[in-house]
C-alpha positions in Angstrom: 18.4 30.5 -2.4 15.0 32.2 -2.2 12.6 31.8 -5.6 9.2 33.9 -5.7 7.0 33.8 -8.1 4.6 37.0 -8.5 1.0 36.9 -8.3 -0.3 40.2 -9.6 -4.1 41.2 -9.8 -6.5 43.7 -10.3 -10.4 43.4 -10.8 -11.6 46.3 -11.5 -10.5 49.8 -13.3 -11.4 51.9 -10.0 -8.5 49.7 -8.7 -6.1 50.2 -11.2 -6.5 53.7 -10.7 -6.0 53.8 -7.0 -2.7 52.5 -7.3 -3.1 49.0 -7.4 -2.4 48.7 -11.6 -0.4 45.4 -12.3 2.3 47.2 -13.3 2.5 48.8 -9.8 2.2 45.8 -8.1 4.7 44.4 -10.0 7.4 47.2 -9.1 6.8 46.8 -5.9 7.1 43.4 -5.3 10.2 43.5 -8.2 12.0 46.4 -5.6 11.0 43.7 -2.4 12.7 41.1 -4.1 16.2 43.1 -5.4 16.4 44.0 -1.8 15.9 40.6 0.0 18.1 38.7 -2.7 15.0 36.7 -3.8 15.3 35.3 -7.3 12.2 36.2 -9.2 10.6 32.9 -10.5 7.3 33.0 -12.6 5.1 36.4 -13.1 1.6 35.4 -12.6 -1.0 38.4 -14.1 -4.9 37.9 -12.9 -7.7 40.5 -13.7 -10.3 38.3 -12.7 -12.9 39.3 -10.1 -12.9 38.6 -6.3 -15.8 37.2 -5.4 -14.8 33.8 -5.4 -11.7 31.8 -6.0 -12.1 30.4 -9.7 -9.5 32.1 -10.8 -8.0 31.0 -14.1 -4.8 32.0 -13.8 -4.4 31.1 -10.5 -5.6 27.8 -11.5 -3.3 27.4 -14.2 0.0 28.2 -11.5 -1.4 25.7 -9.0 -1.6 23.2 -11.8 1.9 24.1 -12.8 3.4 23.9 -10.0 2.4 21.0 -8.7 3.5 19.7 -12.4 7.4 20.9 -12.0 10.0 19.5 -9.8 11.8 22.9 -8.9 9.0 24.7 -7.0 9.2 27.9 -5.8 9.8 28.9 -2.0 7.3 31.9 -2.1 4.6 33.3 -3.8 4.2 37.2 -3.2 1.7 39.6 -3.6 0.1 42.7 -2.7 -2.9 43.3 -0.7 
């Protein structure tokens, strides 16, 4: 059985409004999964900027994950 967890981010407002909102993103990896048969995992949400990799909340899942004993097969995202 295929688990994904969801990385969804945004880092700007002019990207939220060109179609790229989290809550998008999140429908259209949600639909990718319902049609593959991939169990949904963990929802990861970032609005932190691009210009480098310190990203909290990224920080915090690789922390995590390394942390559980049931890890996830796939981390999906957009873009």
């Amino acid at each position: 059985m295929k688990i994904a967890d969801l990385y969804i981010r945004v880092s700007t407002d002019e990207q939220a409004d060109k179609g790229y909102s989290q809550r998008d993103q999140h429908e259209r990896l949600e639909r990718y999964c319902n049609q593959n048969e991939i169990t949904i995992g963990q929802v990861i949400y970032e609005d932190h900027s691009a210009k480098n990799f310190n990203r909290p909340e990224w920080t915090k899942y690789i922390n995590h994950i390394k942390k559980r004993s049931l890890k996830s097969t796939l981390v999906l995202f957009t873009k």
